[in-house]
C-alpha positions in Angstrom: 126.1 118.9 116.7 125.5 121.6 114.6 125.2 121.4 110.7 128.0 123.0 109.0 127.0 125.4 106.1 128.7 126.1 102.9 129.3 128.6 100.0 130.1 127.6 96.6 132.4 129.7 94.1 134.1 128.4 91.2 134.2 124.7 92.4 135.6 125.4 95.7 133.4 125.4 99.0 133.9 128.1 101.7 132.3 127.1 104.9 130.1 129.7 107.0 132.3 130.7 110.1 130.0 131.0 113.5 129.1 134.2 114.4 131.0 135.8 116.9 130.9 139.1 118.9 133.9 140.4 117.2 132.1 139.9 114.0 129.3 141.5 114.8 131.2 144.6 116.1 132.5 144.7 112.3 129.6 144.8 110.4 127.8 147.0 113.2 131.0 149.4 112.0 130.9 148.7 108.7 127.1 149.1 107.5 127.7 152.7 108.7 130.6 153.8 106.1 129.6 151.7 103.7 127.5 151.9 100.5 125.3 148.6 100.3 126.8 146.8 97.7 130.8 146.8 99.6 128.9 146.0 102.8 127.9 142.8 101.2 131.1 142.1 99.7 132.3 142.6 103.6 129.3 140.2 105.0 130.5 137.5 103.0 134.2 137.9 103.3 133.9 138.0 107.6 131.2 135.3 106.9 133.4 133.0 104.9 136.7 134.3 105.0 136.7 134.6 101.7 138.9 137.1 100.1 137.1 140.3 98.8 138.6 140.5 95.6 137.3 136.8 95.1 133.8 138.1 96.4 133.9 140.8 94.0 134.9 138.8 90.9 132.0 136.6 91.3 128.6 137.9 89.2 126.2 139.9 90.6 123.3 137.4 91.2 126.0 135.2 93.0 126.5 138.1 95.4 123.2 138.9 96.0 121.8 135.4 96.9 124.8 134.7 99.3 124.1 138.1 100.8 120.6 137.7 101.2 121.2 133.7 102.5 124.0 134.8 105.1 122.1 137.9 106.0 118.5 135.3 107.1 120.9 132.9 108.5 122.1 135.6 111.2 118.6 136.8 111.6 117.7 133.1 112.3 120.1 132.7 115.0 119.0 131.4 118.3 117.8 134.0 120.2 117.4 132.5 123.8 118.6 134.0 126.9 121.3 131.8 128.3 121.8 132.5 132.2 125.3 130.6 131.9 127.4 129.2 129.3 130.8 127.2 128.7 133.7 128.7 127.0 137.0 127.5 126.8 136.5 125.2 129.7 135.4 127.8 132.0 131.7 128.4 132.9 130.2 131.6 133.2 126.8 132.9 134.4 124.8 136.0 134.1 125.1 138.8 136.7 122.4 139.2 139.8 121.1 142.2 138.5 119.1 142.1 141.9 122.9 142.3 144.1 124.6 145.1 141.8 127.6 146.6 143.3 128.3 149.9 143.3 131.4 149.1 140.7 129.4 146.5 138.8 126.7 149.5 137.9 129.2 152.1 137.5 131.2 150.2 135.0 128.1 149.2 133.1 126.5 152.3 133.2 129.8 154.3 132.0 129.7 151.9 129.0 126.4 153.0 128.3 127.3 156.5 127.9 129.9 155.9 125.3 129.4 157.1 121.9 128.2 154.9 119.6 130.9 154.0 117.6 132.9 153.1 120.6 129.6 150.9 122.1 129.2 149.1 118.4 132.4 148.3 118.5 132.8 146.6 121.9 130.1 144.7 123.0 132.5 141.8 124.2 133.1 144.3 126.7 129.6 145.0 127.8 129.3 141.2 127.3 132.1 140.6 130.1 130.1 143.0 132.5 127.0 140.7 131.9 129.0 137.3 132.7 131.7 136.2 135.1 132.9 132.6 136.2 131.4 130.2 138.9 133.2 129.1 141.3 134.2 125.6 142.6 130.2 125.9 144.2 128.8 127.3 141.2 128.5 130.7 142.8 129.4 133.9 140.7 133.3 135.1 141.5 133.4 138.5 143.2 133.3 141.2 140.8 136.8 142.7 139.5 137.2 145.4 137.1 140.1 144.8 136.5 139.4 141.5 135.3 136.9 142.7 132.7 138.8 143.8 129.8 140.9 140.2 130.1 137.4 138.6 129.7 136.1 140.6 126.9 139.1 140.3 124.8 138.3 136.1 125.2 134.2 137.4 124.3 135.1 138.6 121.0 135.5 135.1 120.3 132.5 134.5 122.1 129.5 133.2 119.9 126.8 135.9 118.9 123.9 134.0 120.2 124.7 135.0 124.0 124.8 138.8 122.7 121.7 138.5 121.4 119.8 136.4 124.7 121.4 138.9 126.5 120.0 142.0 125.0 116.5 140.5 124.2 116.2 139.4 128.1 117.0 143.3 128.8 114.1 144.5 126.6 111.8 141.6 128.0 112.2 141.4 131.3 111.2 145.2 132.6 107.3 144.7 130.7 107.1 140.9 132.7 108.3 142.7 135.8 105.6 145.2 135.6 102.9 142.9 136.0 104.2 142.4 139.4 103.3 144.5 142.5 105.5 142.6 145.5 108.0 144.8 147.3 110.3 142.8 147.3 110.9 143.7 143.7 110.8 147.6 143.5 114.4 147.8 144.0 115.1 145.4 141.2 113.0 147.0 138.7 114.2 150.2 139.6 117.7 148.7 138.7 116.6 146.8 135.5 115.0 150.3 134.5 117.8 152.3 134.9 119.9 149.7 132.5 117.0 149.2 130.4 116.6 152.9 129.3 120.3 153.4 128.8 120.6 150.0 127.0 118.1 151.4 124.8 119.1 154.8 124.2 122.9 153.0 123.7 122.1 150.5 120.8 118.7 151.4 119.8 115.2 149.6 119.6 116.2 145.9 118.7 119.4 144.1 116.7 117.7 144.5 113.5 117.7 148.3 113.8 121.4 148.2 114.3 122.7 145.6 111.5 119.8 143.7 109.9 117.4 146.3 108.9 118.9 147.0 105.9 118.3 143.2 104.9 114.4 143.3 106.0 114.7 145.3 102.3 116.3 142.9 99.9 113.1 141.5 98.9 111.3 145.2 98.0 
């Protein structure tokens, strides 16, 4: 079981809510528009669902070590790529990248090519084109588009760990692939390249660049 973590402000404890997809979309919004010292009034109300007006009556040191604790708790997050996970009583596992169908690719890859804003805002929907259910043999269920945005709207509750093993085993897997010659292979590089590229022209060069980078600085 996990341990529980808390806030304190005047006397009354506000417990640290599990990072979800949906809140990540916000803050991915939200460090855009926002000068630095709102978006940490925003990190700790989605963080604690705390009340902004609360956050902003507290004193400025309060606000900048509960910023700068909820900001390295997110960083520390497990970061592991999870091929399938439970949610709601429903398993789901990770896409074959190796069997893509022609609608599986062209859905992802038309997500890709969004503008940013829409892309920050909706990664429970890239999410849902990443993971489908098993079946009663543990096999994935054949791939539905229309089913998609049904699933990401249950993914925004999804937790952000599984966004973030996702995305890490895109930028790994392509320079481990590469040290491989078989051709049996070729086609599933070329496939994992193709995503890879987009995945990084889409969101940028790691998770940090997108939300966290601006915590890397508290310290300076």
């Amino acid at each position: 079981m996990e341990k529980k973590l808390f806030i304190e402000y005047n006397s009354k404890e506000y417990e640290v809510k599990k990072p979800t997809i949906q809140m990540w979309n916000k803050l991915q919004l939200l460090k855009d528009i926002e000068e630095d010292k709102d978006f940490r009034v925003s990190l700790i109300s989605l963080a604690t669902g705390m009340k902004e007006r609360d956050v902003r009556n507290a004193d400025w040191l309060s606000i900048m070590e509960a910023s700068q604790f909820l900001s390295t708790h997110l960083l520390d997050i497990d970061e592991r790529f999870y091929k399938e996970f439970e949610m709601y009583g429903v398993k789901y596992k990770f896409i074959d990248l190796n069997n893509l169908t022609f609608g599986e690719f062209i859905d992802i890859d038309d997500f890709l090519n969004k503008d940013e804003l829409y892309r920050k805002a909706n990664m429970n929907l890239f999410m849902a084109m990443l993971y489908r259910e098993v079946d009663e043999n543990g096999k994935l269920v054949k791939y539905n588009s229309g089913e998609v945005l049904q699933r990401a709207e249950l993914f925004k509750n999804l937790d952000l760990k599984y966004l973030q093993g996702a995305l890490l085993f895109f930028w790994t897997l392509e320079t481990t692939l590469h040290a491989h010659t078989h051709s049996y292979l070729r086609r599933f590089m070329r496939t994992i390249s193709l995503i890879h590229q987009k995945l990084l022209r889409s969101i940028g060069d790691g998770m940090e660049h997108l939300f966290f980078w601006r915590q890397r600085t508290l310290q300076n």
